[in-house]
C-alpha positions in Angstrom: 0.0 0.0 0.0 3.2 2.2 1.1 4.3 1.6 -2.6 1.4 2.5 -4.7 1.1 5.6 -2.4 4.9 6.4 -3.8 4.1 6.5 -7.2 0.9 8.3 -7.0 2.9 11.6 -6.0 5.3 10.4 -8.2 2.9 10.9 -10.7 1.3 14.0 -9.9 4.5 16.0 -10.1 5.0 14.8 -13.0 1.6 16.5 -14.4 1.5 19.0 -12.3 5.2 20.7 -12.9 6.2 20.4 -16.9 8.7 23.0 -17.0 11.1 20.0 -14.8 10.3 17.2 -16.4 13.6 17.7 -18.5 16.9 18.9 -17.1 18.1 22.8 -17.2 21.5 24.2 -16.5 22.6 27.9 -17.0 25.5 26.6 -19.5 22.5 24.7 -21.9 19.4 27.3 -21.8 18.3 29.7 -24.5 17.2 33.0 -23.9 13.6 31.6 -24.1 14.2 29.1 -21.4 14.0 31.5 -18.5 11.1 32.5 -17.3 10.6 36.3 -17.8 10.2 38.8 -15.0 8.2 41.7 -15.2 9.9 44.8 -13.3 8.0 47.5 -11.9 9.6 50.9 -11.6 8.6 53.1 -8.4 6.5 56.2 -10.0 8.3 59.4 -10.0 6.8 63.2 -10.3 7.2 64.7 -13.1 9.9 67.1 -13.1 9.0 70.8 -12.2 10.5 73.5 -14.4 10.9 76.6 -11.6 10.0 80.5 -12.8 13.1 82.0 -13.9 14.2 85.2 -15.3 16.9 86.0 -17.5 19.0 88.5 -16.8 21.5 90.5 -19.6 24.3 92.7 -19.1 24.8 96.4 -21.1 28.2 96.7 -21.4 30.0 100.3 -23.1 32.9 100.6 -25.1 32.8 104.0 -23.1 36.3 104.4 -21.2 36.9 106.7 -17.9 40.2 107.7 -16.3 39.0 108.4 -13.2 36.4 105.7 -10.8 34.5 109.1 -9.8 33.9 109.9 -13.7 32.3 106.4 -14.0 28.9 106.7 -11.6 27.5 110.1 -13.3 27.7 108.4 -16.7 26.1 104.8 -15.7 23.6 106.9 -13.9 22.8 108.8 -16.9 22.8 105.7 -18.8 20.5 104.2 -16.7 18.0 106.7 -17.2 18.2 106.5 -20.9 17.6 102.7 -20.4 14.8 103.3 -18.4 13.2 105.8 -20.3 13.5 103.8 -23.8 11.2 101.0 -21.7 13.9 98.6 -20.5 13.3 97.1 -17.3 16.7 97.7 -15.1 18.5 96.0 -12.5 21.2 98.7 -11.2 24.8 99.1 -12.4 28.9 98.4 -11.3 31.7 99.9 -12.1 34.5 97.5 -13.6 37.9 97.9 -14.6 38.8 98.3 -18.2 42.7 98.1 -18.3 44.0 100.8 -16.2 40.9 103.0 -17.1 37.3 102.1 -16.0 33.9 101.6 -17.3 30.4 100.0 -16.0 28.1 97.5 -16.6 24.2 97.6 -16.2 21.7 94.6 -15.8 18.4 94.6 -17.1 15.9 92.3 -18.1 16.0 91.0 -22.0 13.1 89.7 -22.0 9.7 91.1 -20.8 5.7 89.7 -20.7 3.5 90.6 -23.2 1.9 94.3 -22.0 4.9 95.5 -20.1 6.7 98.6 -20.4 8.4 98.2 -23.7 10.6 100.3 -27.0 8.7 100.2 -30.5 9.3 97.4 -32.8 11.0 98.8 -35.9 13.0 98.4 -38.8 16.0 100.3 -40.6 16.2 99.5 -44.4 17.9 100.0 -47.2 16.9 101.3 -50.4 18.5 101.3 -53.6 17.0 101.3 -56.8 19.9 99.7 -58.6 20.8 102.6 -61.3 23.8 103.9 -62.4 24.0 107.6 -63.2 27.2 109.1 -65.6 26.5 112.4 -64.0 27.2 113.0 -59.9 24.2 116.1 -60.4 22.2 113.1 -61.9 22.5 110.8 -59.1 21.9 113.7 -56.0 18.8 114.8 -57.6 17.5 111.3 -58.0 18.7 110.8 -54.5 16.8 113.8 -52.7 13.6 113.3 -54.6 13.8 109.5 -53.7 14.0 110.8 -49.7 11.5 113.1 -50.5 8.9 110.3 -51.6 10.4 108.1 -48.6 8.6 111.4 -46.3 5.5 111.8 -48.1 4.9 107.8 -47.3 5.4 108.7 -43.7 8.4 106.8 -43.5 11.2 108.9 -41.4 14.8 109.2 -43.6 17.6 108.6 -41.4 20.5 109.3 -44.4 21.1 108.8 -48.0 24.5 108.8 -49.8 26.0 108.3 -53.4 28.3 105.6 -53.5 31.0 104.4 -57.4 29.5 101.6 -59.4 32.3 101.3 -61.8 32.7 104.9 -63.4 29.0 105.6 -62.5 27.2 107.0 -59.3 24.5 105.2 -57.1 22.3 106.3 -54.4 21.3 104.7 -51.0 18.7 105.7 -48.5 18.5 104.2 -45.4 15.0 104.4 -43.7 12.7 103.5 -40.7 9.5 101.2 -41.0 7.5 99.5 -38.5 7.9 95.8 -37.5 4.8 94.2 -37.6 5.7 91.6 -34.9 3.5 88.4 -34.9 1.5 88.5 -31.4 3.2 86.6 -28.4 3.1 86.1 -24.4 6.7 87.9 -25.0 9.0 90.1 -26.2 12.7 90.5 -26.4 14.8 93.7 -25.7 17.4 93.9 -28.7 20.2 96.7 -29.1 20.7 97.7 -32.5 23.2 100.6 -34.0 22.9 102.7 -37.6 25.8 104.8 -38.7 25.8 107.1 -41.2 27.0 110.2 -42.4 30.1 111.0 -43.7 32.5 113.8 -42.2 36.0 115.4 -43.1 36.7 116.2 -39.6 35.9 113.9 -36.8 35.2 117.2 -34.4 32.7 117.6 -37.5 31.1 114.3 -36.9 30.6 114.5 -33.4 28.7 118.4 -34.1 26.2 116.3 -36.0 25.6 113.4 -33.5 22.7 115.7 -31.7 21.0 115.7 -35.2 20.9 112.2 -35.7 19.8 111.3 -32.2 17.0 113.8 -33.0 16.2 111.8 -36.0 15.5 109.0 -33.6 13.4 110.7 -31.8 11.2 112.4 -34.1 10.4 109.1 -35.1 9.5 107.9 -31.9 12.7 105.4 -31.6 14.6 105.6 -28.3 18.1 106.3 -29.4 20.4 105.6 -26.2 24.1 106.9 -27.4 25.9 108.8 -30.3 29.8 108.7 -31.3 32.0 109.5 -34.0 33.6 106.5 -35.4 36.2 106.3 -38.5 34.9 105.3 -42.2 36.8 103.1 -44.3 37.7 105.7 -46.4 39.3 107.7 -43.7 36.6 110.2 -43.2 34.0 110.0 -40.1 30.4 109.0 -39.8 27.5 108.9 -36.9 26.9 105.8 -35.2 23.9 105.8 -32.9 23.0 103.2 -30.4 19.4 102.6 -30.3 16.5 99.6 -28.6 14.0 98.1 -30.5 11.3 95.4 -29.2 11.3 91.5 -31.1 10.6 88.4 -30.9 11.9 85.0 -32.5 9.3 84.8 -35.0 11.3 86.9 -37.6 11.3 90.3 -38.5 7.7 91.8 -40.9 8.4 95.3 -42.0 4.6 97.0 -42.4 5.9 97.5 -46.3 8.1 96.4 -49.1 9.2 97.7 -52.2 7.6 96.5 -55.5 8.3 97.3 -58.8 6.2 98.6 -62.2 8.0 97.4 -65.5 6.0 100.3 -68.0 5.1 98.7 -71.6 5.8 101.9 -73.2 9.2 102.3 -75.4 11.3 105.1 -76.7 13.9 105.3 -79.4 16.5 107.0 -76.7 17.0 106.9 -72.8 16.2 110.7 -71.9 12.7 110.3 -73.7 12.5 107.2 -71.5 13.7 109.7 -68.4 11.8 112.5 -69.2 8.3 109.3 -69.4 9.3 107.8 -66.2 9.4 111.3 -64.2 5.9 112.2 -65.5 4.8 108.7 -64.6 5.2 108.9 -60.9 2.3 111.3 -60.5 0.0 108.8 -62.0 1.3 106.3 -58.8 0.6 108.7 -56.4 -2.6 109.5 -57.8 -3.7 105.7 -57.7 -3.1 105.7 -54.1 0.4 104.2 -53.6 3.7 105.5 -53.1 6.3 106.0 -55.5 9.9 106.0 -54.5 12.2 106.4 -57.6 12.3 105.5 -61.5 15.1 104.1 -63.6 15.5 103.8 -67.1 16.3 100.4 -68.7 17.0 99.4 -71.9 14.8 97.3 -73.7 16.3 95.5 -77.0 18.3 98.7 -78.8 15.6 101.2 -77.3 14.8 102.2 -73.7 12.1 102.0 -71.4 11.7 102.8 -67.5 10.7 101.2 -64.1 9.0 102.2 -61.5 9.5 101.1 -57.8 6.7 102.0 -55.2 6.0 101.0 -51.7 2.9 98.2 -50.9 1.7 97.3 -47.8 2.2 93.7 -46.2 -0.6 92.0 -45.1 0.1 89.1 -42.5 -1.7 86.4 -42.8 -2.1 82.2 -42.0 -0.5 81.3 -45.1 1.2 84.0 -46.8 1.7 88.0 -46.9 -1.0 89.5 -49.2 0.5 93.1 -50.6 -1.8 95.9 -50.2 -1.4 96.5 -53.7 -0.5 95.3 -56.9 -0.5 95.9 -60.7 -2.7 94.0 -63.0 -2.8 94.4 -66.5 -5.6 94.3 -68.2 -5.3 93.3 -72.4 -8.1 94.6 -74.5 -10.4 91.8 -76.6 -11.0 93.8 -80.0 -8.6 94.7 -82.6 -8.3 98.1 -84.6 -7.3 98.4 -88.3 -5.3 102.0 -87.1 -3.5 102.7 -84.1 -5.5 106.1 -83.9 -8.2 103.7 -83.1 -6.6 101.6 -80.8 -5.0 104.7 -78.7 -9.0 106.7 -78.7 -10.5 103.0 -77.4 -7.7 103.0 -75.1 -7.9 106.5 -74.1 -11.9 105.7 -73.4 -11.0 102.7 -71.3 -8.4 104.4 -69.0 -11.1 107.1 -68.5 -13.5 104.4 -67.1 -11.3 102.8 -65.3 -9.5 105.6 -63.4 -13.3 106.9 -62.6 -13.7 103.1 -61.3 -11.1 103.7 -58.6 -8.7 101.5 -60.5 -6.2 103.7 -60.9 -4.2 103.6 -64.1 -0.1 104.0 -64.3 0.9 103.2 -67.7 -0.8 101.8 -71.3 0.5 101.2 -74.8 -0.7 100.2 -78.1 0.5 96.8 -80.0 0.3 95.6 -83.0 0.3 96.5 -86.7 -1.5 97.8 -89.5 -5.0 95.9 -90.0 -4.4 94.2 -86.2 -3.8 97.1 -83.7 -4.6 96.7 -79.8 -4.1 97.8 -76.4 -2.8 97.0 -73.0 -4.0 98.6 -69.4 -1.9 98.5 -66.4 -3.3 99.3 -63.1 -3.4 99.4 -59.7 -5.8 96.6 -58.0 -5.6 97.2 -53.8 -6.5 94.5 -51.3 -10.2 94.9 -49.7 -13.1 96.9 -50.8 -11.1 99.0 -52.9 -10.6 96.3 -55.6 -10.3 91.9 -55.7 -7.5 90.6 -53.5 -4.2 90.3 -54.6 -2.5 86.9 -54.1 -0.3 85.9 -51.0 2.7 85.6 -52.3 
């Protein structure tokens, strides 16, 4: 009875525990062999990012030779800082070789409705002519900074500069930044220099001027000095604060340019076109800046560059305006016909409020017609233009 009680359990085990019932030794066994264990880790919080703030440091290229000179001049500094909507944090004085200068802290970044500079832009505008004649160039130079003023955009400088044998003109001016909304901003520090001096006591007479250009246009300039050109005379550099963000900058406008269809047999019939062409702009509603003349085959023809206004959107920017041609169906046996029709249908549309800037006849005897250019705005004023 003992016996058959013996191989009963002997039995069991052996259908109760499979994973035995052959022989397993660590030297033998495949990965598969042993028995997996699942391992719990102990939860931990997730990790808690503090409130911080950065802080920046102002630093001068400024140098003092005595400790008691430094204090006034950070003081004053300070002010400026303060005044131009930076956020500061006090100032040291610091050793600069065996002279001294100072450092001041203040906060580069700022929430969304603080205290804060404008956001704006200095461009650069050159039309890309070359003029034989210096005279040429200047008067094409302070009629351009004229048109930049009638837009309502402030001129900080302009200035010929050699292309070859040739002159060229610059002008550098202010526009706003149309920064794309955010929970905040950056403080950045920015410099322009201009101007161009004999003298450097001449340059520093004229650094009151140019921080006045500042502020007439509502930019906090924080700092003037003389500095050297490359071609040994002396310019105007002026330190100024502007408000960003990372999203890029988005000047309010842009420069665009109107190739005319019209052509003439030589370039100061194509000058004398594109001068009385920029009344026709500025009577369409936009802003003309300059006109070139460009040759076109052996004749000549001009261009006109104006200002449009961006328009921001998911997607794209959508100019203000644009020119849009518009090419007439019918054809004429003589141009006299073509030019009357075309004469009619400038009329209507100009009394549309689609101004016209420029129209020419095509064609040739028994197959004469017409082209319209004009100026199509974004909203009411006219269909859309497309993002571009």
């Amino acid at each position: 009875m003992f016996k058959n009680f013996i191989l009963a359990a002997v039995s069991v085990l052996a259908l109760s525990v499979p994973s035995f019932s052959r022989s397993f030794s660590l030297d033998s066994a495949a990965l598969g062999d042993i028995p997996a264990t699942k391992a719990v880790e102990p939860s931990r919080p997730a990790p808690v990012t503090p409130p911080g703030v950065t802080i920046a440091s102002y630093t001068t290229d400024e140098e003092f030779s005595f400790e008691s000179e430094v204090k006034p001049a950070m003081d004053a500094r300070i002010n400026a800082l303060k005044a131009a909507g930076i956020t500061t944090l006090g100032g040291r004085v610091v050793a600069k070789g065996n002279d001294y200068s100072f450092v001041i802290d203040y906060l580069p970044t700022v929430k969304n409705g603080a205290a804060l500079p404008p956001a704006v832009l200095v461009e650069t505008y050159k039309n890309g002519a070359a003029y034989w004649l210096e005279a040429d160039a200047t008067e094409a130079m302070k009629s351009c900074s004229a048109n930049f003023r009638t837009a309502k955009l402030p001129v900080l400088g302009s200035s010929l500069y050699d292309v070859g044998n040739d002159n060229a003109f610059s002008v550098d001016y202010l526009v706003k930044n149309l920064l794309r909304p955010t929970q905040e901003y950056d403080v950045k520090f920015e410099s322009y220099t201009g101007g161009k001096f004999t003298f450097e006591s001449e340059a520093e007479k004229n650094i009151p001027a140019y921080l006045a250009l500042f502020k007439q246009a509502g930019v906090p300039a924080i700092r003037g000095k003389a500095v050297p050109r490359p071609d040994r005379d002396y310019a105007v550099t002026v330190e100024y604060v502007v408000k960003t963000n990372n999203y890029g900058a988005r000047p309010q406008y842009s420069v665009a340019r109107y190739d005319s269809r019209e052509v003439f047999p030589f370039d100061k019939e194509a000058l004398k076109a594109s001068k009385e062409a920029l009344p026709a702009f500025s009577k369409a509603g936009v802003s003309p800046l300059s006109a070139v003349v460009r040759p076109e085959g052996r004749d000549y023809s001009f261009s006109v560059d104006f200002l449009a206004g961006n328009i921001y959107q998911q997607g794209g920017v959508i100019p203000s305006a644009a020119i849009e041609t518009y090419q007439a169906p019918e054809t004429f046996t003589f141009d006299t016909e073509a030019k009357k029709a075309m004469a009619e249908k400038a009329a209507a549309f100009n009394a549309a409020g689609l101004g016209v800037v420029g129209s020419a006849v095509t064609g040739q005897l028994g197959s004469f017609s017409y082209a319209i250019d004009y100026v199509t705005k974004a909203g009411p004023n006219g269909p859309a233009p497309q993002p571009r």
